[in-house]
C-alpha positions in Angstrom: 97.0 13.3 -72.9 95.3 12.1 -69.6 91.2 12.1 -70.0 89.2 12.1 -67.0 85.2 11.2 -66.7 82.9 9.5 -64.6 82.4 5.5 -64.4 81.3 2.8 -62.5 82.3 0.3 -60.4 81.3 -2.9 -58.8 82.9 -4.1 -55.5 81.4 -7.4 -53.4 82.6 -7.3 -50.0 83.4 -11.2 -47.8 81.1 -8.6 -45.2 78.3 -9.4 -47.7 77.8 -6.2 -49.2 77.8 -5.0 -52.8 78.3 -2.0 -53.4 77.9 -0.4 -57.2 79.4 3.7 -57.1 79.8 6.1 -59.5 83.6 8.0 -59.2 86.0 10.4 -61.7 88.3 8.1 -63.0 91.7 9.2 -65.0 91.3 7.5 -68.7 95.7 7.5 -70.2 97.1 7.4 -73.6 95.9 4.2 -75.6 98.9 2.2 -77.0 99.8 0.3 -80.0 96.4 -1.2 -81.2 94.4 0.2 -78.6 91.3 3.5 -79.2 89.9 5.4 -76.3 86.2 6.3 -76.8 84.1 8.6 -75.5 80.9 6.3 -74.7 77.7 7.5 -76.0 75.5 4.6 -75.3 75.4 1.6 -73.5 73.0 -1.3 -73.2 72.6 -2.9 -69.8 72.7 -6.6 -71.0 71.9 -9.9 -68.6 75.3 -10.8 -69.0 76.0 -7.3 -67.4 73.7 -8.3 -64.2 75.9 -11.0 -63.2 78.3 -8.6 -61.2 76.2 -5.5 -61.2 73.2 -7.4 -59.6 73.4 -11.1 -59.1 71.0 -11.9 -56.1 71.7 -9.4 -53.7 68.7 -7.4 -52.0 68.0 -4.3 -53.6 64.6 -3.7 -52.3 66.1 -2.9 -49.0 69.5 -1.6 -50.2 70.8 2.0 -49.3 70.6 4.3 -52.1 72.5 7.7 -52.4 73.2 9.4 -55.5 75.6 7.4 -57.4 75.8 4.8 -54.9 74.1 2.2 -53.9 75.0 -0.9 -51.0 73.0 -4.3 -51.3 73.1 -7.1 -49.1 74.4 -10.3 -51.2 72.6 -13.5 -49.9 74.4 -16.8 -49.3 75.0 -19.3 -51.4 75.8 -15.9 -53.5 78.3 -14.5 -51.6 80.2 -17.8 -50.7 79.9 -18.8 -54.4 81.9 -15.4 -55.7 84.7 -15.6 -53.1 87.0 -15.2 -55.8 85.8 -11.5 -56.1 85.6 -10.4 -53.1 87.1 -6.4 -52.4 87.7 -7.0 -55.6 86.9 -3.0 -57.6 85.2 -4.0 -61.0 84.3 -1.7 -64.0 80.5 -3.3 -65.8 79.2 -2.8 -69.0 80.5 -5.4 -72.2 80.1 -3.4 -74.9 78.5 0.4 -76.2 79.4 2.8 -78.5 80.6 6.2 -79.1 83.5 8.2 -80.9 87.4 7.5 -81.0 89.0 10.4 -79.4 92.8 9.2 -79.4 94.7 6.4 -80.8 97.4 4.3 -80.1 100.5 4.2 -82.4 98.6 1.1 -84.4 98.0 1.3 -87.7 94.6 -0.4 -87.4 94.1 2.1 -84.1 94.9 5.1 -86.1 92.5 4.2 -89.0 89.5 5.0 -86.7 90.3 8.5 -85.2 87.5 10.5 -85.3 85.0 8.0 -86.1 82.2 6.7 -83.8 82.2 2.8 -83.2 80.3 0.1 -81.3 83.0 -1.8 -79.2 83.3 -4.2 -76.3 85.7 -2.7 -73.9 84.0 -4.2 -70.7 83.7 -1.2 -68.7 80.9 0.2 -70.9 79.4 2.0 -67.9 82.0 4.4 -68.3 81.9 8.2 -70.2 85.6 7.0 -71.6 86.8 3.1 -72.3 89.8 1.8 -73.8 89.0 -0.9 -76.5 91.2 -2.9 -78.9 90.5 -1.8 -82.4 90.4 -5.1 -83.3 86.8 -5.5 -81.5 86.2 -2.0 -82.9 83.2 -2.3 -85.3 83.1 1.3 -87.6 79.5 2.7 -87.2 79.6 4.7 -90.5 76.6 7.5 -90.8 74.6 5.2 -87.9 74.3 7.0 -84.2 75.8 5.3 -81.3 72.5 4.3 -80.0 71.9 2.4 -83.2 75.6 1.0 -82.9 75.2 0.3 -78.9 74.0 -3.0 -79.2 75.8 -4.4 -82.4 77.9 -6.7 -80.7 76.5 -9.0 -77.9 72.9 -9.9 -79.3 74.1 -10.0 -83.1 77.4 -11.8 -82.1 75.7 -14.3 -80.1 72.5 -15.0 -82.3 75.0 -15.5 -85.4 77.1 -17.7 -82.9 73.5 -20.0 -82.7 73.4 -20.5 -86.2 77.1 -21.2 -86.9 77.6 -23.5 -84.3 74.3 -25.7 -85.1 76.2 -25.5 -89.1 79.4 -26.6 -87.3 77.6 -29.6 -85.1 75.4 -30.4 -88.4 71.9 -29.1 -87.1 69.4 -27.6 -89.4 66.8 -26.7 -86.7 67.4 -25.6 -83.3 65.4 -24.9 -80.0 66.0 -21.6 -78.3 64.2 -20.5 -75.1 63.4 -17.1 -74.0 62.5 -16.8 -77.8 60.9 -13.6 -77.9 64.2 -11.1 -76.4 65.9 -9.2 -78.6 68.3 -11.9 -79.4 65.8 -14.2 -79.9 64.6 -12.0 -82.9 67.1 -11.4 -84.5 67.8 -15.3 -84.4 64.5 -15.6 -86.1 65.6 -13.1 -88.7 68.7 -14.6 -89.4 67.0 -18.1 -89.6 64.5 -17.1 -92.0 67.3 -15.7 -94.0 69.9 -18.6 -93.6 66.7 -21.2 -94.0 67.8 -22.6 -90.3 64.6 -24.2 -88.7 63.7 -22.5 -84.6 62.1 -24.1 -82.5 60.7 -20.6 -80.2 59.6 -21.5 -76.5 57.8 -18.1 -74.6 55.4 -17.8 -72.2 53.0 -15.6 -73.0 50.5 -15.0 -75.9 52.0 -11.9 -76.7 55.2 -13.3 -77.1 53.6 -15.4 -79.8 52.5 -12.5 -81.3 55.7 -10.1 -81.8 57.2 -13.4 -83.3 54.3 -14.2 -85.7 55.0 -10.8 -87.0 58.2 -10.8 -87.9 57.5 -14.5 -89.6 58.5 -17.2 -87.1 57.0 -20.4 -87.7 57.7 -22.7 -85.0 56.3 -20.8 -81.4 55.5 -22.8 -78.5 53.8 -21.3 -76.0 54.9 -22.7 -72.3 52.3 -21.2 -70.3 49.4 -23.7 -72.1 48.1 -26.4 -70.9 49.2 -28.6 -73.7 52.7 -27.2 -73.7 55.1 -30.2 -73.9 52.4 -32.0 -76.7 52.6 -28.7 -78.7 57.0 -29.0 -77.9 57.0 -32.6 -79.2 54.9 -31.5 -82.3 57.4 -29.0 -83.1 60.5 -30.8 -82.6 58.8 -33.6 -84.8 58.4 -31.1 -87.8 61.4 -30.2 -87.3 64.1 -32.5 -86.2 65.3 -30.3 -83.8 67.7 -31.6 -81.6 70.3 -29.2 -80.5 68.9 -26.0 -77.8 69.9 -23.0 -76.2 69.0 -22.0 -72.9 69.2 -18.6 -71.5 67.4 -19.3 -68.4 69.0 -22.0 -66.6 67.8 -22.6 -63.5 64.7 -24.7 -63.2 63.4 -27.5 -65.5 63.4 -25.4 -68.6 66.3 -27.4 -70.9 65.2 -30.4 -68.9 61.5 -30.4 -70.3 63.0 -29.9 -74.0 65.4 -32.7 -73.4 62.5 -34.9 -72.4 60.4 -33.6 -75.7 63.2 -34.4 -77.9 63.6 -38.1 -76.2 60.0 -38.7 -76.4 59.7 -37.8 -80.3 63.0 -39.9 -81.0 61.9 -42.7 -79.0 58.4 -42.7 -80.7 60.5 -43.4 -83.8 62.4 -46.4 -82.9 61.4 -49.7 -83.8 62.0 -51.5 -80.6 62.6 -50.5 -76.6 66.2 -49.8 -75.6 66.7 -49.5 -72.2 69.1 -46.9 -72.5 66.6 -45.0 -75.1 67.2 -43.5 -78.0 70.3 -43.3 -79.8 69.7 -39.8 -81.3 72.0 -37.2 -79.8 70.3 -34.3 -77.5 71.9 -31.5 -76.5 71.4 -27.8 -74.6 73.8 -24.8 -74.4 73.0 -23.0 -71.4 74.2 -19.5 -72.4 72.6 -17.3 -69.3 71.5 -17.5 -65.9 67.5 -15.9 -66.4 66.8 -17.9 -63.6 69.3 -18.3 -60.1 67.5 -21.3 -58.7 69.4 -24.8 -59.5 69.4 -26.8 -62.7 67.1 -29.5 -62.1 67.8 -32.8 -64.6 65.5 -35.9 -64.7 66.7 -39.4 -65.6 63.9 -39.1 -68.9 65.7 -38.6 -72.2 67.9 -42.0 -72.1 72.1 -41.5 -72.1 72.6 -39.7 -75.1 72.4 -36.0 -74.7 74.1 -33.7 -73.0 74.9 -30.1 -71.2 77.2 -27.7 -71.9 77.9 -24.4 -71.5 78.1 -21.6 -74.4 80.0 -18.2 -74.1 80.7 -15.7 -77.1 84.3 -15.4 -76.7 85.1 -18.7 -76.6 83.2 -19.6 -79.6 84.9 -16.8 -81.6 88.0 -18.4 -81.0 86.8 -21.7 -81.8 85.3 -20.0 -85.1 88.6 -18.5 -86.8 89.3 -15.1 -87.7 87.5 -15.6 -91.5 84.3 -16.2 -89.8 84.3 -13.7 -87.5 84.7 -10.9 -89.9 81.9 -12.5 -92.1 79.9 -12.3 -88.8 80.7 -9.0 -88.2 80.2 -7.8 -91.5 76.9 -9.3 -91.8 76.2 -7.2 -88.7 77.5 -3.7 -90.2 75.4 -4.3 -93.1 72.2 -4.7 -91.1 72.1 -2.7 -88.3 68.9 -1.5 -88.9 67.0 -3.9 -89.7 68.0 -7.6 -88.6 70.6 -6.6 -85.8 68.0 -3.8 -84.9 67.6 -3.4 -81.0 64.5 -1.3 -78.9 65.3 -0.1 -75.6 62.2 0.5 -73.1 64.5 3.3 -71.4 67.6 5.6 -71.4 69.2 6.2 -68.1 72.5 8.4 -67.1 74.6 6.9 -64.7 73.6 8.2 -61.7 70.2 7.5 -63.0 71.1 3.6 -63.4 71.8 3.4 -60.0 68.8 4.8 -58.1 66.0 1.8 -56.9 63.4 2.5 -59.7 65.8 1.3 -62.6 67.9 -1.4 -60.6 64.6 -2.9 -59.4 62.9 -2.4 -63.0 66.2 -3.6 -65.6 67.2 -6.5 -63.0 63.7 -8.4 -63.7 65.5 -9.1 -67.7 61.8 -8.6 -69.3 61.4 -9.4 -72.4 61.8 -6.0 -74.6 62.2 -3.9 -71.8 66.0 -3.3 -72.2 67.8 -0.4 -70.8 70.5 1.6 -72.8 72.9 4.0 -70.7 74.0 7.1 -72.0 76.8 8.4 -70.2 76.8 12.2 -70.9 73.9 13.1 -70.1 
């Protein structure tokens, strides 16, 4: 049996326009181990802005209902030539019930019941998913569930890869989103030591409350003195950056040079011999990277994805991680939403211009149906 709903698309033109759209789509027969679910909710994630948004110039775009065309600025639009007239579904993950089933035994296990999943066209009022990436939602609603994938995944992805590199304190920027709390949650929990950078007092705050004790506040004077303190305490040497561009993972590099330098018993010219290191996860900021020749020769920059890091992890640790999240969905893994938009709703200038700005605890969940 053929289902057909709405869903949206993404398309980036070599003209320079983006174009996001809204069309009835025809949804077939899963197979084998696959589910087909009719999405209830949806959260729009930063990862999702990277093709529904990027840079392109919304302020002056042409809306209509369910479409909108941008203009996409260079070096943008040279630097995703790759994609161009290329028709992409958006949206990593949601949740909602399993309507039909392939023949899989694992597939057929979930008929009928509503689960969060990670199909990657999200924006959708039907997705095929693998029932593999299928997590069961139980007597929880999808909106609960919507977000039980991403944010958990990733924040439990912090903490198993600072185990893995043997780090008991990290630093994570941006500390105060909804990933960032539930890092703090799990930390407190697995006794990991974070290191939160945010900008504003308030920020502070909402992580004071939930009992962070390390929370550096960037927009003080005395910023990178209150940074070194912390790192001190702590020994943190290992970050994660979701902002990127800028000198964000560059000023904690520098902090974590200065303290390890202050703790050597003689100059080296090549400074420290303590290993420094930031994942950039996220692009917060599209500006470049900018690096200064101050933390010595031994750190380092990588990039850090979910998907590869599941692979990395094994299957054993990826069901504890997702247990972990079942089990908790309410309360560590919780996520708030500042609104709930339909799809044609998602695309009019109000939201795009509002969920596009990433502000902290200001996330938008998309509810397909109504």
């Amino acid at each position: 049996m053929t289902m057909t709903g709405k869903q949206l698309f993404t398309t980036l033109g070599a003209d320079g326009k983006l174009t996001l759209e809204i069309s009835e789509e025809s949804f077939p027969q899963p197979t084998g181990n696959q589910v087909l679910v009719k999405m209830e909710a949806a959260p729009i994630n930063p990862s999702d802005l990277a093709i529904l948004t990027s840079a392109a110039d919304f302020e002056n775009a042409d809306y209509s209902t369910g479409k909108v065309v941008a203009d996409m600025p260079e070096p943008f639009l040279s630097g995703q030539k790759n994609r161009h007239g290329q028709r992409l579904p958006a949206g990593n993950e949601g949740a909602g019930e399993v309507v039909a089933t392939g023949d899989g035994d694992m597939a057929k296990a979930l008929m009928g019941q509503r689960v969060a999943c990670v199909p990657g066209n999200a924006f959708s009022q039907y997705a095929i998913a693998d029932a593999m990436m299928c997590l069961p939602l139980g007597d929880h609603s999808s909106e609960v569930g919507a977000s039980s994938f991403v944010n958990p995944m990733t924040a439990l992805g912090f903490v198993e890869t600072a185990k893995m590199e043997g780090h008991d304190a990290i630093v994570h920027l941006a500390a105060a989103s909804n990933l960032g709390q539930m890092l703090n949650k799990i930390a407190i929990e697995d006794g990991l030591k974070v290191v939160n950078v945010v900008r504003k007092q308030e920020h502070v705050d909402l992580l004071k409350g939930i009992g962070a004790k390390y929370i550096v506040n960037s927009s003080d004077d005395d910023y990178m003195k209150q940074l070194r303190s912390a790192i001190k305490e702590t020994g943190a040497y290992l970050g994660f950056d979701p902002i990127g561009g800028g000198q964000a993972s560059d000023n904690v590099l520098k902090a974590m040079e200065q303290v390890a330098a202050s703790q050597m018993d003689e100059y080296s010219r090549y400074g420290s011999t303590q290993d420094k290191k930031m994942y950039m996860y996220g692009r917060l900021d599209l500006s470049p990277t900018i690096l200064t020749p101050s933390y010595g020769l031994q750190w380092g920059i990588s990039g850090w994805l979910l998907t590869p890091f599941l692979q990395k992890a094994g299957m054993e640790t990826v069901v504890k991680m997702r247990t972990r999240v079942q089990q908790n969905l309410t309360t560590t893994f919780a996520s708030h939403y500042k609104a709930k938009v339909n799809l044609e709703e998602m695309l009019t200038k109000d939201a795009i211009t509002d969920y596009r700005q990433m502000k902290t605890g200001e996330k938008y969940l998309v509810t397909p149906w109504s």
